[in-house]
C-alpha positions as CSV (number, residue, x, y, z in Angstrom):
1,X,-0.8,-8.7,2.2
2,X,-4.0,-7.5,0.7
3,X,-6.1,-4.5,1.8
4,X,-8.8,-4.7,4.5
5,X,-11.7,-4.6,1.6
6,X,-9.9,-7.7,0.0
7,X,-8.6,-11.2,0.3
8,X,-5.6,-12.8,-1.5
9,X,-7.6,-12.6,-4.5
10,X,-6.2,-9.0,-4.9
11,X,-2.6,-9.9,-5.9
12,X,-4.3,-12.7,-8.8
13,X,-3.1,-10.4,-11.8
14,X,0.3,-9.2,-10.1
15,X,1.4,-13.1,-9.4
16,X,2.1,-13.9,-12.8
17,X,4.6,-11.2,-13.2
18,X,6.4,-12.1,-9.9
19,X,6.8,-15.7,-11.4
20,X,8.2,-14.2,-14.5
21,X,11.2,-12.9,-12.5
22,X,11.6,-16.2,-10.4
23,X,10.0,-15.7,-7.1
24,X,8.0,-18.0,-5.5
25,X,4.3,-16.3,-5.0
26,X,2.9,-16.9,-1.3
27,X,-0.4,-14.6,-1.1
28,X,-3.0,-16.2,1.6
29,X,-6.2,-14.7,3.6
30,X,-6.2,-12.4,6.6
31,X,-8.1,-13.8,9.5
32,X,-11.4,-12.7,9.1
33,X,-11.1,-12.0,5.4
34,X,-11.0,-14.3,2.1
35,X,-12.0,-18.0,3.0
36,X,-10.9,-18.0,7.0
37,X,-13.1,-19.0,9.0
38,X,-12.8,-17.7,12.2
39,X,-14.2,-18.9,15.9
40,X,-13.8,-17.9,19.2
41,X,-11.8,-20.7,20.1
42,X,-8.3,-20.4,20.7
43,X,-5.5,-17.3,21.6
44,X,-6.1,-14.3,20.0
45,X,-3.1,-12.6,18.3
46,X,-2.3,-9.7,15.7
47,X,-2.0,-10.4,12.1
48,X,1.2,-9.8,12.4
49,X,1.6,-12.8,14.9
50,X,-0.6,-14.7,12.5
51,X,1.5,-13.9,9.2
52,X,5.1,-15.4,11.8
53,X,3.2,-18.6,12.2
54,X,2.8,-18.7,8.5
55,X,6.6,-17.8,7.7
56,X,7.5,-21.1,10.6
57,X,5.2,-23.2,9.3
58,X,6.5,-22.9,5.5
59,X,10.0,-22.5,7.0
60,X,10.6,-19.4,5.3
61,X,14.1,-17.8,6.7
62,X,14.1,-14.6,3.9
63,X,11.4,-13.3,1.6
64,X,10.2,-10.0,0.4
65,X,7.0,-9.1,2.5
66,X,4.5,-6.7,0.4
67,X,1.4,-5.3,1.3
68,X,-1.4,-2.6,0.3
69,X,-3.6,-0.2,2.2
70,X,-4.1,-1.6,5.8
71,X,-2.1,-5.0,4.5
72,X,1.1,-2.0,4.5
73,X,0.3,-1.8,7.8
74,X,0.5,-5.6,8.6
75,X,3.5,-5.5,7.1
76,X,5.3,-2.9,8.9
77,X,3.9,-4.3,12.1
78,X,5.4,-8.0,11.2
79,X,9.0,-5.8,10.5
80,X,9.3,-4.1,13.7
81,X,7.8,-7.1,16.0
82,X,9.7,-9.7,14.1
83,X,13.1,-7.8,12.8
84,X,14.7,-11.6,12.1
């Protein structure tokens, strides 16, 4: 999860080392940073609530979750509200 003065662009030169090991590299947008776009429309939730609908959609059941300066905090949020 990138910092709040970033977008997934951050982790560009840390990906290919993560390959090198054998993990599969998912590093995507915040809403409101990167290429989102976002509206009005719709619930609003937490970016924690955000990054959960990403892990159902790609059916992720395990994965290491990183993050960096406010993304850390993303992180620990998603751990405590989602301990699965």
């Amino acid at each position: 999860l990138h910092p709040a003065s970033g977008s997934s662009f951050f982790w560009e030169h840390q990906e290919p080392d993560f390959r090198k090991v054998g993990l599969r590299f998912i590093a995507y947008d915040r809403r409101g940073h990167g290429q989102t776009m976002v509206t009005d429309a719709g619930a609003s939730s937490s970016a924690a609530d955000d990054l959960e609908e990403l892990t159902q959609h790609l059916k992720l059941d395990r994965f290491h979750l990183m993050g960096t300066a406010a993304g850390g905090g993303v992180a620990l949020d998603f751990a405590l509200s989602f301990p699965h």
